[in-house]
MMTF fields as JSON, N, C-alpha, C and O atoms, coordinates in Angstrom:
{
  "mmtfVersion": "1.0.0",
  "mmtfProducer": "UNKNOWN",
  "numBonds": 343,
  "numAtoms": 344,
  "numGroups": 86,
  "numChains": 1,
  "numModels": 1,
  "chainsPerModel": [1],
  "groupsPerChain": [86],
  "chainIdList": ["A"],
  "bondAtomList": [4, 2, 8, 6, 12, 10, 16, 14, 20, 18, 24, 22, 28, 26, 32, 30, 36, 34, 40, 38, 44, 42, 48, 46, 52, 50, 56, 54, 60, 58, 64, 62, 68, 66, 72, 70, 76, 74, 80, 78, 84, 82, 88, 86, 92, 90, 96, 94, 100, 98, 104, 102, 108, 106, 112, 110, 116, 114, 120, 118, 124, 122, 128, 126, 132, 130, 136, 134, 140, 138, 144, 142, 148, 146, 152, 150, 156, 154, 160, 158, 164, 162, 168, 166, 172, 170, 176, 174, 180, 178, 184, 182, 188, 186, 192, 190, 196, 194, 200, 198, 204, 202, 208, 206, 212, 210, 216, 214, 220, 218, 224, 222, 228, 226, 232, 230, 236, 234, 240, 238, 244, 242, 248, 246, 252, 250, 256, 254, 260, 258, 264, 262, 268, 266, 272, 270, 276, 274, 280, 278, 284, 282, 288, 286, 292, 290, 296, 294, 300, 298, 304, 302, 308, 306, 312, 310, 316, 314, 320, 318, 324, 322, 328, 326, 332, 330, 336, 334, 340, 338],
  "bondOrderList": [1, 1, 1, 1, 1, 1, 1, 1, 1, 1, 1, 1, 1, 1, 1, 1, 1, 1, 1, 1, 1, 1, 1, 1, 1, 1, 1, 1, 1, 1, 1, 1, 1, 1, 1, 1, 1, 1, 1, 1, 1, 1, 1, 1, 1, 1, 1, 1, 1, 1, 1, 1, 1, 1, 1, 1, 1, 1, 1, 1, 1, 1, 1, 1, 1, 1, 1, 1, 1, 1, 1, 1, 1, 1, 1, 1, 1, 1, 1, 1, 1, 1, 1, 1, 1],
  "groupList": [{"groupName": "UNK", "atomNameList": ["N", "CA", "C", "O"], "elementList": ["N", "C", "C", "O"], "formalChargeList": [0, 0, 0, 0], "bondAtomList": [1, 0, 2, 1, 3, 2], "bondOrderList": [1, 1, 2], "singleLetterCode": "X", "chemCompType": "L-PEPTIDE LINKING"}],
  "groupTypeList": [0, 0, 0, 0, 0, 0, 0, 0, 0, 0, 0, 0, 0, 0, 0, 0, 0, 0, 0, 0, 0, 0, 0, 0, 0, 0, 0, 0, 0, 0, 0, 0, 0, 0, 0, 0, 0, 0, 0, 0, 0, 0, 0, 0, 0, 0, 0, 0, 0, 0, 0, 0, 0, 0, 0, 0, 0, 0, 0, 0, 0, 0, 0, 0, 0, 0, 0, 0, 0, 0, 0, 0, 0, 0, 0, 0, 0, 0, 0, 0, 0, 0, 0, 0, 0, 0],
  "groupIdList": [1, 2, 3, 4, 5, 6, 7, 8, 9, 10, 11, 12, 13, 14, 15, 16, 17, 18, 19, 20, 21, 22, 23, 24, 25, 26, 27, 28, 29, 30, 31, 32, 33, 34, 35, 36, 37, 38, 39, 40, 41, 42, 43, 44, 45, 46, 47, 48, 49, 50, 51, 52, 53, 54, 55, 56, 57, 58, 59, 60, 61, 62, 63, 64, 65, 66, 67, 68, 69, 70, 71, 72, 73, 74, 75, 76, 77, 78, 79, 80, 81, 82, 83, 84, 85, 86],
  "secStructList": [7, 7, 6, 6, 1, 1, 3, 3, 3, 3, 7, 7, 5, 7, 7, 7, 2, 2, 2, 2, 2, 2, 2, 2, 2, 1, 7, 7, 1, 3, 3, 3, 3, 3, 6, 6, 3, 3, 3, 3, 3, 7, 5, 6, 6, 5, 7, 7, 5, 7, 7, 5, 7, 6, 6, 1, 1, 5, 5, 7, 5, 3, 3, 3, 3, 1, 1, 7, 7, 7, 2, 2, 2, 2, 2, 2, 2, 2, 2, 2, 2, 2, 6, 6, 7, 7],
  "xCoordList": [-18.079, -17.175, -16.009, -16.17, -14.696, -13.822, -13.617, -14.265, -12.868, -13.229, -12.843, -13.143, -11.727, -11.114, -12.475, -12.388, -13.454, -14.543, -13.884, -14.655, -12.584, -11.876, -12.148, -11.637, -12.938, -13.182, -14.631, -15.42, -15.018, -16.16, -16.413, -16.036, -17.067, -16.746, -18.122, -18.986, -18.613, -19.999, -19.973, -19.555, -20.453, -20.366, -21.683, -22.775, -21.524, -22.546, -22.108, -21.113, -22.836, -22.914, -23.639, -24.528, -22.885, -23.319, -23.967, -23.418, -25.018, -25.625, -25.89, -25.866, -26.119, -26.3, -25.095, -24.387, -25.034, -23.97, -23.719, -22.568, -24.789, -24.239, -23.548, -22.585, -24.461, -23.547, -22.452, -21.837, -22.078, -20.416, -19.806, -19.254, -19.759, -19.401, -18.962, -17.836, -19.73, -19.894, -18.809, -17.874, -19.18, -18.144, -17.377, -16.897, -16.348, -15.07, -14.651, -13.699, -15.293, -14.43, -14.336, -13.641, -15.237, -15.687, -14.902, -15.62, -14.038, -13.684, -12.768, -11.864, -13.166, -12.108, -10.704, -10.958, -9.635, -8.772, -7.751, -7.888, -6.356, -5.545, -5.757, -6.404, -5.152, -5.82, -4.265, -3.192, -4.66, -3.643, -4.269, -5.241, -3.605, -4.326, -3.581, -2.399, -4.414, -3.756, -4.272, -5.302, -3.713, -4.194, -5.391, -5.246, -6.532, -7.838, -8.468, -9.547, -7.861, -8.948, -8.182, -7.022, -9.222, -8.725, -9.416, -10.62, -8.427, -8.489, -8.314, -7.789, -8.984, -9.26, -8.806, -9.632, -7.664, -7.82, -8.16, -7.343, -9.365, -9.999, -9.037, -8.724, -8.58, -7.976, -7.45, -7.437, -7.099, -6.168, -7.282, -6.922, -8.248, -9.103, -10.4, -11.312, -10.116, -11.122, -10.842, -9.974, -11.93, -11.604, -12.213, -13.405, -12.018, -13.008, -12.041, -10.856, -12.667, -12.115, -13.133, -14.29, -12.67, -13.917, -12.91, -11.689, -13.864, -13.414, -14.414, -15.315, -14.245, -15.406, -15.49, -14.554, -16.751, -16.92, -16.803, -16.119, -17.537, -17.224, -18.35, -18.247, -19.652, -20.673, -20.684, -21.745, -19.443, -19.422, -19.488, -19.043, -20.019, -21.406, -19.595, -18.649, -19.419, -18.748, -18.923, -19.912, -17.843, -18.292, -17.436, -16.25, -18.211, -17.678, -17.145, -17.496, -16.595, -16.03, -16.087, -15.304, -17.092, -16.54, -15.786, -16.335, -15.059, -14.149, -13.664, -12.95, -14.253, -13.759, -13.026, -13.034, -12.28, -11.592, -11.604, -11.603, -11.617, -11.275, -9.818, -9.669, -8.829, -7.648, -7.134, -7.832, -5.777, -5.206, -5.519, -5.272, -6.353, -6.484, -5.637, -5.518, -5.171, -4.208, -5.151, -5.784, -5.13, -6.225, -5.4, -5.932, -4.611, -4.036, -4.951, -4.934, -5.475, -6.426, -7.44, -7.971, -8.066, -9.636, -9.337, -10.045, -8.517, -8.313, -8.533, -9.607, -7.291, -7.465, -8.789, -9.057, -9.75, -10.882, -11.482, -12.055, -11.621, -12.471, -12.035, -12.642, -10.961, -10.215, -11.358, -12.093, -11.297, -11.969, -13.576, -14.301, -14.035, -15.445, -15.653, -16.619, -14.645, -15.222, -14.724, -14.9, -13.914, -13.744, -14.758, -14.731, -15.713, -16.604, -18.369, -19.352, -18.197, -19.039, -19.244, -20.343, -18.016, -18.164, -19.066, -19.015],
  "yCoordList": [15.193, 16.317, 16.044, 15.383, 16.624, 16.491, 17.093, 18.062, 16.534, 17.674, 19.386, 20.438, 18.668, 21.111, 21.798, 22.701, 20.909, 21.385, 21.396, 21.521, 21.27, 21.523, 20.329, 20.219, 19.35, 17.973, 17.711, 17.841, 17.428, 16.845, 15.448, 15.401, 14.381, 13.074, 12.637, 13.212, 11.988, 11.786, 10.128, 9.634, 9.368, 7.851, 6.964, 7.126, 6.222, 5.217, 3.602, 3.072, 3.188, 1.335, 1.313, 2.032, 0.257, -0.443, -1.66, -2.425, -2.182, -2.832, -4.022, -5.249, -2.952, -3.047, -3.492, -2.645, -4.712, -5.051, -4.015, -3.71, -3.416, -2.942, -1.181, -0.534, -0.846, -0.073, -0.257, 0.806, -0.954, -1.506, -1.327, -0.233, -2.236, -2.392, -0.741, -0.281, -0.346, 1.392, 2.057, 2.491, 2.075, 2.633, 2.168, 2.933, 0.967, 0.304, 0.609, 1.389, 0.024, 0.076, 1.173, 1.124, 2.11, 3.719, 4.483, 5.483, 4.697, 5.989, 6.457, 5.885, 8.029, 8.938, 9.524, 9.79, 9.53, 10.464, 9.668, 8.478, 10.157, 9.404, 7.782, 7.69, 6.779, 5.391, 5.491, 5.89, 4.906, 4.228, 3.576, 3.97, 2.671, 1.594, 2.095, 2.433, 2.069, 2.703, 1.624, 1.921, 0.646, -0.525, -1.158, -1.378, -1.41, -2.376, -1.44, -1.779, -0.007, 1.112, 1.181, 0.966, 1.507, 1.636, 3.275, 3.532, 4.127, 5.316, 5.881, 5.241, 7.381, 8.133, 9.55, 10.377, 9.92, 11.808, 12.52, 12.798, 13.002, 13.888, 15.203, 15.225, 15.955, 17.166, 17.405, 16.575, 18.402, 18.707, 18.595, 18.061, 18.893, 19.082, 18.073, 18.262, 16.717, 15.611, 15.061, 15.21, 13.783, 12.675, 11.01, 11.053, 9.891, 8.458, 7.939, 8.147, 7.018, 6.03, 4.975, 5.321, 3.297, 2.45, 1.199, 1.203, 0.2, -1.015, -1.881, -1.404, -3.402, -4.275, -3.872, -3.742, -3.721, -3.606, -4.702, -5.688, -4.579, -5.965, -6.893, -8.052, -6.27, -6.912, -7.061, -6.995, -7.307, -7.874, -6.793, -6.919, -5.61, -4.387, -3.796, -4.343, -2.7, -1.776, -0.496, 0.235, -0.327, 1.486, 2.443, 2.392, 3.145, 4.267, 5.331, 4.999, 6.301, 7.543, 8.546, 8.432, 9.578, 10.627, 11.784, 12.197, 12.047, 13.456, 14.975, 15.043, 15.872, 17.352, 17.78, 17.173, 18.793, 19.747, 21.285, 21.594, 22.102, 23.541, 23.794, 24.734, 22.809, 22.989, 21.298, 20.402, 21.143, 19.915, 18.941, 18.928, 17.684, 16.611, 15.217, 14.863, 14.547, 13.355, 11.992, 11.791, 11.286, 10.259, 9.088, 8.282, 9.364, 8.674, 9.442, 8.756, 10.344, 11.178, 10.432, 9.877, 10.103, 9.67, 8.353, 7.923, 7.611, 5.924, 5.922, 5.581, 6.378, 6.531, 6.574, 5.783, 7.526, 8.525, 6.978, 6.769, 5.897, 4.924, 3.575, 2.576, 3.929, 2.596, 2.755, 1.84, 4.229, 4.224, 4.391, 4.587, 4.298, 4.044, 2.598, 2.118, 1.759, 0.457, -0.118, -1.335, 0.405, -0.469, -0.014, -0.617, 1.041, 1.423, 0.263, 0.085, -0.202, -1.113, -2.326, -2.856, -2.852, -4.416, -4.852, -6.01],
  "zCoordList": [8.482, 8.42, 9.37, 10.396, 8.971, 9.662, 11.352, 11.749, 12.016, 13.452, 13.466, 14.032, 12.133, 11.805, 10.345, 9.513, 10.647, 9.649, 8.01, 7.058, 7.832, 6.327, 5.579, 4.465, 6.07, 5.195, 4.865, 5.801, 3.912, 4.3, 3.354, 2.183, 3.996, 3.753, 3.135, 3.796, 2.305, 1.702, 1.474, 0.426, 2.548, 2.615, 2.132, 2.678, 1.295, 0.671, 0.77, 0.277, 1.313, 1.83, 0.038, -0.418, -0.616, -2.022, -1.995, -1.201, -2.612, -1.98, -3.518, -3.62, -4.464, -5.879, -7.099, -7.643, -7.35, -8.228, -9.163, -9.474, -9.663, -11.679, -10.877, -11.291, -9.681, -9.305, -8.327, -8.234, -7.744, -7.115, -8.634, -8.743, -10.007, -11.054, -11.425, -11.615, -11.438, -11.814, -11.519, -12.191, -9.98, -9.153, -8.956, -8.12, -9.08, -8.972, -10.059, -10.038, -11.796, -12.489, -13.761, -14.775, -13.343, -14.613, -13.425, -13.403, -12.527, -11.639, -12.363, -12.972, -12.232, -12.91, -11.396, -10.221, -11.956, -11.683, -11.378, -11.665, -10.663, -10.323, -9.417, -8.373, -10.008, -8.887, -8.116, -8.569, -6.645, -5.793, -4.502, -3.857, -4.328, -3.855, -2.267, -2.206, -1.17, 0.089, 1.296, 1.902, 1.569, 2.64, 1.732, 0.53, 2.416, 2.065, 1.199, 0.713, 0.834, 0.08, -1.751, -2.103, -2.452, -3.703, -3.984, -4.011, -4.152, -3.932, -5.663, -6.574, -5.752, -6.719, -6.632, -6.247, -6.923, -6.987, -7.857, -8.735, -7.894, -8.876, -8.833, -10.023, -8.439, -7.989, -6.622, -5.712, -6.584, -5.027, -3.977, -2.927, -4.03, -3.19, -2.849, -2.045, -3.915, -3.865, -4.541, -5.4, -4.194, -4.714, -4.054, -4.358, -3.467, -3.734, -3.322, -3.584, -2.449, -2.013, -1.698, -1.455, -1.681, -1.716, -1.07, -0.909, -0.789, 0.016, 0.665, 1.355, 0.414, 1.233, 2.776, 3.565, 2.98, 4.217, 5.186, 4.909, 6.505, 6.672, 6.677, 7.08, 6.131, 5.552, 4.337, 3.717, 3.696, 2.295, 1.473, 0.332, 1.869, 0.743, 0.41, 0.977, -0.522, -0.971, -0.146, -0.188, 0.602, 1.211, 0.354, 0.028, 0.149, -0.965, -0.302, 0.83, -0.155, 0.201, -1.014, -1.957, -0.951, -1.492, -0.532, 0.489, -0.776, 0.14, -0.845, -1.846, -0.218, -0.466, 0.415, 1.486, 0.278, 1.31, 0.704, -0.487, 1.771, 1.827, 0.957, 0.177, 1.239, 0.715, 0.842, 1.316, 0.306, -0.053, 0.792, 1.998, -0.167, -0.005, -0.051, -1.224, 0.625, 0.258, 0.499, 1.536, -0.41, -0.321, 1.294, 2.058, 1.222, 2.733, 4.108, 5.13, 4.173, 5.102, 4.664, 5.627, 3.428, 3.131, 3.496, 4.407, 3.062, 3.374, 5.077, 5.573, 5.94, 7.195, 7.796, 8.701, 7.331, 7.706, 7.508, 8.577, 6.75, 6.36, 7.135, 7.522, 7.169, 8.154, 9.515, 9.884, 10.18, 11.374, 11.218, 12.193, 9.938, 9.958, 9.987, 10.581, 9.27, 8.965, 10.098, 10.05, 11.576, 12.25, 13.304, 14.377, 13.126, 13.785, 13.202, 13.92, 11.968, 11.73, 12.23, 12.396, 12.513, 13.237, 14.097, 14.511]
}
């Protein structure tokens, strides 16, 4: 969850080819690619973001919000998880 509680972030390490496959190339909603993340907007309020970790695996991002979402907040939000993995 975010620190203003208005986010909440739902993270999965991929481990499984047919689902990395799944989830990279069946995602619904708007695509844009934001640094190392390949991002998804389902609606104003959510939406996916994904990227090699630095154990090779796929980290997934799902993200909701209370109100407007910009997948540049979810990319960010993942930048500082995956540099929290090293």
């Amino acid at each position: 969850m975010s620190p203003d509680k208005q986010t909440v972030y739902i993270v999965s390490i991929v481990t499984d080819s047919d689902m990395q496959e799944m989830l990279t190339k069946y995602s619904t909603g708007e695509k844009k690619a934001i640094g190392n993340w390949q991002c998804a907007q389902t609606s104003d309020i959510s939406g996916s973001c994904y990227a090699t970790g630095p154990n090779g695996k796929l980290v997934y991002i799902s993200a909701g919000a209370a109100s407007g979402l910009p997948m540049e907040n979810v990319a960010a939000w993942g930048d500082q998880l995956l540099s929290q993995m090293k």
